[in-house]
C-alpha positions as CSV (number, residue, x, y, z in Angstrom):
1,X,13.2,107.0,65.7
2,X,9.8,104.9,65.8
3,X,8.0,107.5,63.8
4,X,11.1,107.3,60.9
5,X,10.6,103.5,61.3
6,X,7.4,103.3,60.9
7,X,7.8,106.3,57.4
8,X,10.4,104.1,56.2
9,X,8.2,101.0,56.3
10,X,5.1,102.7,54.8
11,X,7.1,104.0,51.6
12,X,9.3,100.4,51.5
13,X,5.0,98.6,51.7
14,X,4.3,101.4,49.1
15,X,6.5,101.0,46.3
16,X,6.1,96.6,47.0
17,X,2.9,97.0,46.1
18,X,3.5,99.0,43.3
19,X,5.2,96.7,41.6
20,X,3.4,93.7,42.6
21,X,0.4,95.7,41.0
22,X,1.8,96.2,37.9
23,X,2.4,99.7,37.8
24,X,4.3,101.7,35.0
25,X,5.8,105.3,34.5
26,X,5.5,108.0,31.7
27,X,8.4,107.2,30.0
28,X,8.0,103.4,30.6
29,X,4.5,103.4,29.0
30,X,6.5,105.3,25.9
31,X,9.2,103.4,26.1
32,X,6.2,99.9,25.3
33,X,4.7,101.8,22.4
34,X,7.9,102.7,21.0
35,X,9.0,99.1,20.7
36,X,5.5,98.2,19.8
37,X,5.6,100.1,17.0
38,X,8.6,99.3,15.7
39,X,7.4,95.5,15.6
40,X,4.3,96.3,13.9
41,X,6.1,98.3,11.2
42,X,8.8,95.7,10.1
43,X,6.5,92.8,10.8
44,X,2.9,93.2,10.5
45,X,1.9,90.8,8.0
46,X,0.4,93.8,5.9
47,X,2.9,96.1,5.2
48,X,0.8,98.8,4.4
49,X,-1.4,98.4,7.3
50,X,1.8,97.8,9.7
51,X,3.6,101.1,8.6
52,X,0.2,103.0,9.0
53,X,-0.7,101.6,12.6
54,X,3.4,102.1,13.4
55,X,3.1,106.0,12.5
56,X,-0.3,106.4,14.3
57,X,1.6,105.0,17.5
58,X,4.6,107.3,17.6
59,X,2.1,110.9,17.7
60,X,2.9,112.5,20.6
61,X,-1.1,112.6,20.7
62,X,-1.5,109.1,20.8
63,X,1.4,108.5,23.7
64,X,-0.3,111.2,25.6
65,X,-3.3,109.2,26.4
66,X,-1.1,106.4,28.6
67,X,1.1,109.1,30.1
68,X,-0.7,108.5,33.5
69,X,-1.9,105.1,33.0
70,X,-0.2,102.8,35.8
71,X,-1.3,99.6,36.0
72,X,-0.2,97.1,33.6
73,X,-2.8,95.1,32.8
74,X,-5.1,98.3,32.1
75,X,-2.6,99.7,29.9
76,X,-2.4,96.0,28.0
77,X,-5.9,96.2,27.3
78,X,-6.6,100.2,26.3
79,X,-3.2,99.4,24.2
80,X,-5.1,96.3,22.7
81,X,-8.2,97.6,22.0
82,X,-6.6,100.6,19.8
83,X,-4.1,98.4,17.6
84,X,-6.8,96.4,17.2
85,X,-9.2,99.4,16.1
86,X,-6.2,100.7,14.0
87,X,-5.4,97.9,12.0
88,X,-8.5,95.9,11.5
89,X,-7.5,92.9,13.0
90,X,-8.9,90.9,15.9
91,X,-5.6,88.8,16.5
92,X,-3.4,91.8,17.3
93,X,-2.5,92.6,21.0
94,X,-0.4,93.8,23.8
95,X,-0.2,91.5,26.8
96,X,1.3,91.8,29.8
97,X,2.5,88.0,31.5
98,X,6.3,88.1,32.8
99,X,5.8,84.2,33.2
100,X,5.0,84.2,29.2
101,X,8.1,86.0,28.5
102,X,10.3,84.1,30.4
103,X,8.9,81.0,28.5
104,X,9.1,82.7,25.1
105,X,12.5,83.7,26.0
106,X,13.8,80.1,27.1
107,X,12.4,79.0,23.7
108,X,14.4,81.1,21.7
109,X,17.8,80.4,24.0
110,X,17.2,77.1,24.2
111,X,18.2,77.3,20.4
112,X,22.1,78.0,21.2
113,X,22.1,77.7,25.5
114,X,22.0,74.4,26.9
115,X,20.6,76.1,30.5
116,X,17.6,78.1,28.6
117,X,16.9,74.7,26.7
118,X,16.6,72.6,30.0
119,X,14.0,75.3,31.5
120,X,12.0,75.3,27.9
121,X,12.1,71.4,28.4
122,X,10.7,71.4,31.0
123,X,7.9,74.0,30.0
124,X,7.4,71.9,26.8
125,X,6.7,69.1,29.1
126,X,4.5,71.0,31.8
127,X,2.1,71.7,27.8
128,X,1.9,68.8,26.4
129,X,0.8,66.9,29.6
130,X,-2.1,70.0,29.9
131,X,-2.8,69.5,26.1
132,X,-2.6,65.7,26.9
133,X,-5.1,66.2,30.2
134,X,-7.6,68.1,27.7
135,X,-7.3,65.6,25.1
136,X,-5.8,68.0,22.8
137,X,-8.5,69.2,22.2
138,X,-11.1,66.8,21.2
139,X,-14.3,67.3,23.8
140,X,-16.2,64.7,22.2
141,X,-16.9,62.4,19.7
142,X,-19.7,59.8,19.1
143,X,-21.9,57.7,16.1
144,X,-25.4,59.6,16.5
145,X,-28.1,57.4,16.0
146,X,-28.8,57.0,11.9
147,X,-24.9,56.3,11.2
148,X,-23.9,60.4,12.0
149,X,-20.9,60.4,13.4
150,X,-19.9,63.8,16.2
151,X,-16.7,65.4,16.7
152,X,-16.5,68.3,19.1
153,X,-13.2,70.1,18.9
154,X,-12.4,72.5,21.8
155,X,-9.3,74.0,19.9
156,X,-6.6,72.9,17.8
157,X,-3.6,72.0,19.5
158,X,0.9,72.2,18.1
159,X,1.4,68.9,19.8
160,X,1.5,67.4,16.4
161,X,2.9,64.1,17.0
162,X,1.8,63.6,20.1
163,X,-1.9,64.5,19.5
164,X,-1.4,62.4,16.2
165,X,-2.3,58.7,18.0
166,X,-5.1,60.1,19.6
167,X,-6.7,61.4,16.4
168,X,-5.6,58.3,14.9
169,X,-8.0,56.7,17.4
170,X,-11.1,58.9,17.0
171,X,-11.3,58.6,13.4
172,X,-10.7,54.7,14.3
173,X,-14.0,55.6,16.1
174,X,-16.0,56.5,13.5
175,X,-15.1,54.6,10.6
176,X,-18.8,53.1,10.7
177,X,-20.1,56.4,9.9
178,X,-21.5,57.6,6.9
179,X,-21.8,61.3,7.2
180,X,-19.3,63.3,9.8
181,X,-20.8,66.3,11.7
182,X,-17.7,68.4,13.3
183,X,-18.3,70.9,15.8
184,X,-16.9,74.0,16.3
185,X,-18.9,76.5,17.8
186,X,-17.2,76.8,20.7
187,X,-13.2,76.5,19.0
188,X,-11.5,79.8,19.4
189,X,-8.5,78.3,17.2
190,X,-5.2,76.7,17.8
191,X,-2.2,76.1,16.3
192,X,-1.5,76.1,12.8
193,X,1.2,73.2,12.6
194,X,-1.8,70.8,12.9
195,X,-3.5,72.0,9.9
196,X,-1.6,69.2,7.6
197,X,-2.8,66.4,10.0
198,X,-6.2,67.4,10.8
199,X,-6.9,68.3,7.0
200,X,-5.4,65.1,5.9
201,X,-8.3,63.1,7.4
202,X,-10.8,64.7,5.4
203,X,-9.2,65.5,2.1
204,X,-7.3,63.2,-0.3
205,X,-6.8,59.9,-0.9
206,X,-3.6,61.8,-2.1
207,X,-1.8,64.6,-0.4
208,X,-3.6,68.0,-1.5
209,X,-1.6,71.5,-1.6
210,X,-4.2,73.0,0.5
211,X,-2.7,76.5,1.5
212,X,0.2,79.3,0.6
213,X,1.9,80.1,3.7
214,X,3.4,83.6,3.7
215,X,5.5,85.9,6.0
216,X,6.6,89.0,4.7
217,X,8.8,89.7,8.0
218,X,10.9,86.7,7.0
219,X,10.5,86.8,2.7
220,X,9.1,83.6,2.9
221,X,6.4,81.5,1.3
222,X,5.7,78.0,1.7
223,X,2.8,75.4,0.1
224,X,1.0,73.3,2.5
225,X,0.1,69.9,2.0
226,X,-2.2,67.8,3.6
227,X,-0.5,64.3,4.9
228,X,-2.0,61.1,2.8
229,X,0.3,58.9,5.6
230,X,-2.1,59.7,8.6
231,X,-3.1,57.0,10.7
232,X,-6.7,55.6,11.6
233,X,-9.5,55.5,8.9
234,X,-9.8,58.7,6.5
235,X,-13.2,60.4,6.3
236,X,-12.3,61.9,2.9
237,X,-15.5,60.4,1.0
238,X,-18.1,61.0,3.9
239,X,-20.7,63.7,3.6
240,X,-19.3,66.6,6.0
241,X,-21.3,69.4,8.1
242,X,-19.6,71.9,9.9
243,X,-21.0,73.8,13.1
244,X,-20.2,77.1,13.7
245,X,-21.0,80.0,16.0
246,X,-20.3,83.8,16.6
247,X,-17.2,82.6,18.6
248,X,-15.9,80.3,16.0
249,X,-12.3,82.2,15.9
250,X,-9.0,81.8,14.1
251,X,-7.6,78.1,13.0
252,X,-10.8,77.1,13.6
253,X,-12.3,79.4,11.0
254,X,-9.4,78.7,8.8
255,X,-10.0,74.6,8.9
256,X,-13.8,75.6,7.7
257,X,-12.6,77.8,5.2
258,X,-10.0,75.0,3.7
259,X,-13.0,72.3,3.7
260,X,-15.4,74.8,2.5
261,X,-13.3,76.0,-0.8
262,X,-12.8,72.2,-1.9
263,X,-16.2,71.6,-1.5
264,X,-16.2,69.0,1.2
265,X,-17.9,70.2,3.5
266,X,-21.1,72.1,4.5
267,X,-21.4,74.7,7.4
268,X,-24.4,75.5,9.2
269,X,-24.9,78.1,11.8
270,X,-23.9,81.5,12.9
271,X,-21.4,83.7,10.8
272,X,-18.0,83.3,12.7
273,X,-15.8,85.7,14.6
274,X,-13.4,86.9,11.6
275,X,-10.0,86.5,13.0
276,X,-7.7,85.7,9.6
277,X,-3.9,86.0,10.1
278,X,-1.8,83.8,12.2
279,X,-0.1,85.3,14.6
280,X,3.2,85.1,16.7
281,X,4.2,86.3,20.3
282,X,7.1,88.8,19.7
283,X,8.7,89.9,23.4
284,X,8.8,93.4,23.8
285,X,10.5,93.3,27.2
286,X,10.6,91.4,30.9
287,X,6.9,92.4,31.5
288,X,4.9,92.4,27.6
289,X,4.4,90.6,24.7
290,X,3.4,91.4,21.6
291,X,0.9,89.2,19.1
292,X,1.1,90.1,16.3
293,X,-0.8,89.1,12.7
294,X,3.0,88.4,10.7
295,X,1.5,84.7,9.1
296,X,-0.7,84.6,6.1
297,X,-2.4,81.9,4.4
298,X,-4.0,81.4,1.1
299,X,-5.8,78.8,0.1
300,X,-5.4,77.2,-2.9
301,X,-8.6,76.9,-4.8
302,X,-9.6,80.7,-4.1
303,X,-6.2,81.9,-3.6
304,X,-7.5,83.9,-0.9
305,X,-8.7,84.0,2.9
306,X,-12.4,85.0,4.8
307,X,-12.3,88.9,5.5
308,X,-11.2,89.9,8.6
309,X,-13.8,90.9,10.9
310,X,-16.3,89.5,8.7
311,X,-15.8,85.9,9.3
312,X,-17.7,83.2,7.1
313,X,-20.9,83.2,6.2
314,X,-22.5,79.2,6.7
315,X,-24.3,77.5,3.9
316,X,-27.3,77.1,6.4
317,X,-28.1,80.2,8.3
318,X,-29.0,79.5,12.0
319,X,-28.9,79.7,15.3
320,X,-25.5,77.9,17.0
321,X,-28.0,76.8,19.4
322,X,-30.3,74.5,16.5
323,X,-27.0,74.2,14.3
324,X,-26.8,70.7,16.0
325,X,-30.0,69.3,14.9
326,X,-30.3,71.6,11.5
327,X,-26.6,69.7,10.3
328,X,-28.2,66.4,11.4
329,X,-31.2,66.6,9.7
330,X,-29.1,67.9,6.9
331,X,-27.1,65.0,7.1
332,X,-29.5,61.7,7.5
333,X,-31.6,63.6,4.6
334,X,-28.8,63.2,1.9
335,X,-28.0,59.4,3.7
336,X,-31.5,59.2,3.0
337,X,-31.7,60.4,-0.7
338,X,-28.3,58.1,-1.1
339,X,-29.7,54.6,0.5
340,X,-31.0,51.8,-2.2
341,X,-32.7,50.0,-0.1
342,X,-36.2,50.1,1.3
343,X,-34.9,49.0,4.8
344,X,-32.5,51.7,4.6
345,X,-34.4,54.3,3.7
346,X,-37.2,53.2,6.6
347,X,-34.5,53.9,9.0
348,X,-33.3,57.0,7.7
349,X,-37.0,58.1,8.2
350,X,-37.4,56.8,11.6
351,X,-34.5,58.7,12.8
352,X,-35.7,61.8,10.9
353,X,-38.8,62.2,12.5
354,X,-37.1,62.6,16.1
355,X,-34.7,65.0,14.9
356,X,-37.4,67.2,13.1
357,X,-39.0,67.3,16.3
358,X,-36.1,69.2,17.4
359,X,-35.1,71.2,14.5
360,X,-38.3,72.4,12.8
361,X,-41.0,71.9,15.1
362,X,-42.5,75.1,13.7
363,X,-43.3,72.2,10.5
364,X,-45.1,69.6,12.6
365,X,-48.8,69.1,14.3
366,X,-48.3,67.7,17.7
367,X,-52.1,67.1,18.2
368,X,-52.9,63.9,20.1
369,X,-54.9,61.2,18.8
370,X,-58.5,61.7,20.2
371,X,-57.9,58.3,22.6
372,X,-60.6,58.5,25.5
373,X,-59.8,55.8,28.7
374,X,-57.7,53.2,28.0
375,X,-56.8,51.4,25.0
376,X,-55.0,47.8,24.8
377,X,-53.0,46.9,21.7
378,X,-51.7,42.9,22.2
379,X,-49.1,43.8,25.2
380,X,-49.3,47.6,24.9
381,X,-51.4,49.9,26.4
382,X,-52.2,53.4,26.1
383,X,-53.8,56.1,27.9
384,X,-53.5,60.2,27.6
385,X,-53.1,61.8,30.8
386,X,-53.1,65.5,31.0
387,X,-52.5,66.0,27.5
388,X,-49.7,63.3,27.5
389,X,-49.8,60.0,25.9
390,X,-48.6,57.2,28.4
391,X,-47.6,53.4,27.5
392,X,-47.4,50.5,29.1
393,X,-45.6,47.5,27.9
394,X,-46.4,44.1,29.4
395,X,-47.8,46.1,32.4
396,X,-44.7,47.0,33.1
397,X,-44.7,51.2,34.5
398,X,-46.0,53.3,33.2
399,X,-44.0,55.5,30.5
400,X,-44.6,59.4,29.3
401,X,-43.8,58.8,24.8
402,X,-42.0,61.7,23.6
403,X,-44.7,63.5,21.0
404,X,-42.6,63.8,17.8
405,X,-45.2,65.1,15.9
406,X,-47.4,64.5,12.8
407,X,-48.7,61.6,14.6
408,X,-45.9,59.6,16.0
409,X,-45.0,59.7,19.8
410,X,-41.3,58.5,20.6
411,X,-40.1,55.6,23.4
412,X,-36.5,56.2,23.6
413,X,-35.7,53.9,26.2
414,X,-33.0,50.7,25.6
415,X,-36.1,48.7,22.9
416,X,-36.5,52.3,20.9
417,X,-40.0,52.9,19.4
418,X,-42.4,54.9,17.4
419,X,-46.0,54.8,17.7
420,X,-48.8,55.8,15.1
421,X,-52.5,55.8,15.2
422,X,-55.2,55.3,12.9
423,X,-59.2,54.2,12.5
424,X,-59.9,51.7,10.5
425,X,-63.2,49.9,10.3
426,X,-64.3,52.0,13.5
427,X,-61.9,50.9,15.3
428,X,-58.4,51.6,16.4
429,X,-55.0,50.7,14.9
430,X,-51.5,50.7,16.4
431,X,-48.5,51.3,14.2
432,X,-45.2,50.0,16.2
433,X,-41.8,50.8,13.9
434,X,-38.3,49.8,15.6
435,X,-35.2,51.0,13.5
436,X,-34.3,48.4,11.2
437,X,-37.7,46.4,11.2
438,X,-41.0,46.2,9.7
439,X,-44.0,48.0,10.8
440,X,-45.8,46.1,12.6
441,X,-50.0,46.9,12.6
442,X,-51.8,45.6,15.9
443,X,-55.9,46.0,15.9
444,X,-57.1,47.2,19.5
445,X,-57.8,44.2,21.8
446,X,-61.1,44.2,23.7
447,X,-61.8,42.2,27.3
448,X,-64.7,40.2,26.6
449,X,-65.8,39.9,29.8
C-alpha cells in the first residue's frame, strides 16, 4: 500500500510539473502551427508573403521538427525564429504568456460582457499607472548648454490622453530652445496611436496628413494627421537631430522616418534595427499569442516605408556612442551660422570648443603651453603638474582645467571658463572668456619683491 502511495504521488508530482513547465504534445504543437498559419494566411499584412509563409507551415516536413519539442517557451522561440526567417520580418512571433491571453481576451469581451470589461478595467488601470511610473516614456529631457534642448524617449507609449499633459509639459520645458536633439537609440518602439500627438509637436503650424494607414485583413485604409490642437509650445520651426542606434526598432524608426521624409529633421548615428509593419497580438489559444505584422503605413511624401531588415540609414554616419556629441556639434554649428550678432556667435563658439573636445578630438592639438613654475595672472594662478594644467582662483584650491584642445583648457565648475595662452612682448598673456562676455586679456603679474 505504501509502495502504490508513494507510485501514485511520484506520477501525480510528475505530470504537476509538466504542466507547470510548460510542456506540449505532438498533436498539441500541430494543433499551434495549424492555427498559426491560418492567421498568417488571412492576415499577414502582405498577402503574398502571408500565403507563402502559411503553406510553408502546414508541410508535414516543417511540423516534423516540433513533433518532440515540449516545453513551451522553447517551442515559442524555434517557432519565432522560423516565421521570422520565412517572411522577412522582425515583428512577427509566437509567444507563449497565458496571463497575456487572458488580458487580450478580457479586451475583446469587455466589448459586449460587462464581467470581462470589469477585469480589462482593471488591467487598463494596473498599465497606465506602470506607463505613468515610467513617465510614459520620456527618460529625460533637458536645455544643453548653447540653447540645445535633449529629449530621451524610452518608447512610445497608447496612453494617448493621459501621456498628453505630460508631453504638454516637456515641450513647456524647452520652449527656450533653439535646436531640439531627440534621442532614440535606445527606443525599441511603442504604440502607434501616439504617432498624431507626438508628430504634432514637431510638424505643422497646421495639421499635416502624415501617413496611409492600411490593413488588408480588415479592407481598410485610413490618412493620418498630425494634431495642430496639442498643448505646450510646438517645436515645429526648431532645427531637429535625431539619434539613433542598431537597436532603434519599430515606432521609433517609424517617428524618424516621418520627420526625416518632410525634411525636418536630421539623424545621426547607427543604421537602425528595420522592423516596419505594426503589428497586433492575435490569440491562438489559452497558452499562445500570435504578433503578427497585419498594419501598414505609408508616408505621405514618399508614399512608402524604410525596408524591413534594412532599417534607415542616418544623414551622419556614427557611432551611437559619439551620436550625442556629433548631433550637438551639428546643432550649435548651424545656431552658429544662424546668429547675427557678434555676442551670439562668441557663445556659440565657446560652447563648441567643449563639445569638439568630445566629438572630434582626432581634429584638435592638446599640447600644453610651455608654462615652467608658477605663473600669476591678477587673481589667477597657474601651474602644470604632471602634464596637467592647475588653477587657482583667489587662492582658493587648487583646480585640474579640462584641456579642450587647440589651446584652451576648460573650468566647468558653477563661474564656467576658458583659458588661452599667448607671448606677447616676452612675456605671458591670459585669455579668460565666460559665455556671454568679452574676452578679457590679463598680462602676467610679477612679485617685486
Amino acid at each position: 500500500m505504501k509502495m502504490k502511495y508513494c507510485i501514485g504521488f511520484l506520477l501525480l508530482f510528475c505530470i504537476s510539473f509538466a504542466q507547470a513547465s510548460g510542456s506540449y504534445t505532438r498533436d498539441e504543437n500541430k494543433q499551434v502551427i495549424a492555427i498559426s498559419a491560418d492567421i498568417i494566411k488571412k492576415q499577414f499584412v502582405a498577402k503574398s508573403v502571408g500565403e507563402l509563409v502559411a503553406r510553408k507551415l502546414m508541410t508535414a516536413d516543417f511540423q516534423a521538427r516540433y513533433g518532440d519539442i515540449q516545453s513551451r517557451q522553447e517551442f515559442a522561440k524555434m517557432f519565432s525564429a522560423e516565421l521570422r526567417q520565412l517572411s522577412a520580418d522582425n515583428h512577427i512571433g509566437l509567444v507563449y504568456s497565458p496571463q497575456d491571453v487572458k488580458r487580450y481576451r478580457a479586451r475583446e469581451e469587455a466589448k459586449s460582457n460587462l464581467s470581462a470589461k470589469k477585469a480589462d478595467d482593471k488591467n487598463n488601470a494596473e498599465a497606465l499607472r506602470e506607463s505613468s511610473q515610467a513617465n510614459f516614456g520620456i527618460q529625460q529631457v533637458r536645455i544643453l548648454e548653447g540653447d540645445v534642448g535633449y529629449l530621451e524617449m524610452r518608447y512610445f507609449d497608447g496612453f494617448v490622453d493621459e501621456s498628453a499633459p505630460v508631453f504638454a509639459s516637456v515641450m513647456d520645458l524647452l520652449a527656450s530652445s533653439k535646436a531640439i536633439i531627440l534621442d532614440l537609440r535606445r527606443n525599441g518602439g511603442g504604440n502607434s496611436r501616439i504617432l498624431p500627438l507626438f508628430l504634432g509637436y514637431f510638424l505643422g503650424p497646421e495639421s499635416i496628413h502624415f501617413a496611409t494607414k492600411n490593413e488588408r485583413w480588415q479592407h481598410s485604409s485610413e490618412k493620418l494627421f498630425t494634431r495642430a490642437d496639442v498643448k505646450g509650445v510646438r517645436q515645429f520651426d526648431k532645427p531637429l537631430y535625431i539619434l539613433t542606434s542598431g537597436t532603434t526598432f519599430s515606432l521609433a524608426e517609424h517617428i524618424t522616418y516621418h520627420l526625416k521624409a518632410f525634411n525636418r529633421a536630421t539623424v545621426v548615428g547607427e543604421r537602425t534595427y528595420g522592423g516596419g509593419k505594426a503589428f497586433d497580438p492575435v490569440i491562438v489559444n489559452d497558452d499562445f499569442y500570435l504578433r503578427i505584422p497585419r498594419i501598414e503605413m505609408l508616408n505621405t511624401v514618399t508614399n512608402d516605408m524604410y525596408v524591413e531588415g534594412q532599417g534607415i540609414t542616418p544623414d551622419v554616419l556614427t557611432t551611437a556612442q559619439s551620436a550625442l556629441d556629433k548631433a550637438y556639434l551639428l546643432a550649435l554649428s548651424k545656431l552658429q551660422g544662424n546668429a547675427q550678432e557678434q555676442e551670439s556667435i562668441n557663445y556659440y563658439q565657446w560652447v563648441k570648443r567643449v563639445v569638439e573636445a568630445q566629438a572630434q578630438p582626432e581634429d584638435l592639438d592638446f599640447s600644453l603651453p610651455p608654462l615652467t613654475g608658477r605663473h600669476s595672472f591678477d587673481e589667477f594662478e597657474f601651474e602644470i603638474r604632471d602634464k596637467v594644467l592647475w588653477m587657482s582662483f583667489r587662492h582658493l584650491p587648487w583646480v585640474e582645467l579640462i584641456n579642450i584642445g587647440a589651446g584652451y583648457f576648460y573650468d566647468d565648475r558653477s563661474i564656467q571658463r576658458q583659458f588661452s595662452f599667448e607671448q606677447c612682448n616676452g612675456q605671458w598673456r591670459l585669455q579668460v572668456l565666460k559665455p556671454g562676455q568679452e574676452t578679457v586679456a590679463l598680462n602676467e603679474t610679477f612679485d617685486e619683491k
